[in-house]
Phi, psi and omega in degrees: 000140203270128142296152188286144181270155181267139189233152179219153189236072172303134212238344211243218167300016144272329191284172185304162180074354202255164180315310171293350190009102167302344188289328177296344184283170188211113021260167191294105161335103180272151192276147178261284234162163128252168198214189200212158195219153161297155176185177126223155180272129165251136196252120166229054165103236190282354167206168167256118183281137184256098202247113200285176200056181158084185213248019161284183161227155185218113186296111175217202179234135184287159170167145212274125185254172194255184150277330181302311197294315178322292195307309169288003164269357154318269202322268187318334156276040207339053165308340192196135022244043114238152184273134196271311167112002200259346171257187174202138145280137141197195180218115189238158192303125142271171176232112183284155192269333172257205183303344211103155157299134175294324181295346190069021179273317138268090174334153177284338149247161174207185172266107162247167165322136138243135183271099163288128181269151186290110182283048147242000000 
């Protein structure tokens, strides 16, 4: 029986090219799009943190995850396997920047992962 698939929406050092690159990752993540979230982006050094609401938006890439990739995508927010305090998961709407897959297997919205940084 087929499982729903889980989507995460990278916005730092995860997106492609980047330190963290999730496409490098295993097993391999298939790419949706990008999309855009309410936010603001925080630059802290060696990375950015993403603090949710309000009427910027913050540009990243969508993409379909295992449950195994969730959990090392855990690990590196350290949300698991104890939470640090300094991210929060969750899971919030996104807005893909085109239509959605033409096949309809992605919606132009969709529910993702977001790793949120703590605004203090």
């Amino acid at each position: 029986m087929p499982t729903t698939p889980r989507y995460v929406f990278v916005y730092g050092t995860l997106r492609r090219g980047e330190q963290n690159d999730i496409t490098r990752m295993q097993p391999a993540p298939e790419f949706v799009g990008l999309a855009h979230v309410p936010g603001v982006l925080y630059h802290l050094g060696r990375y950015p943190g993403l603090v949710l609401g309000g009427p910027a938006r913050v540009l990243g890439e969508v993409y379909a995850i295992t449950p195994a990739l969730e959990r090392q995508l855990d690990q590196i927010e350290d949300v698991w396997p104890q939470a640090s305090g300094e991210y929060a998961k969750r899971e919030i709407l996104v807005h893909l920047l085109d239509a959605g897959d033409a096949s309809g297997a992605h919606p132009a919205r969709l529910h993702c992962l977001v790793y949120e940084i703590h605004p203090s």
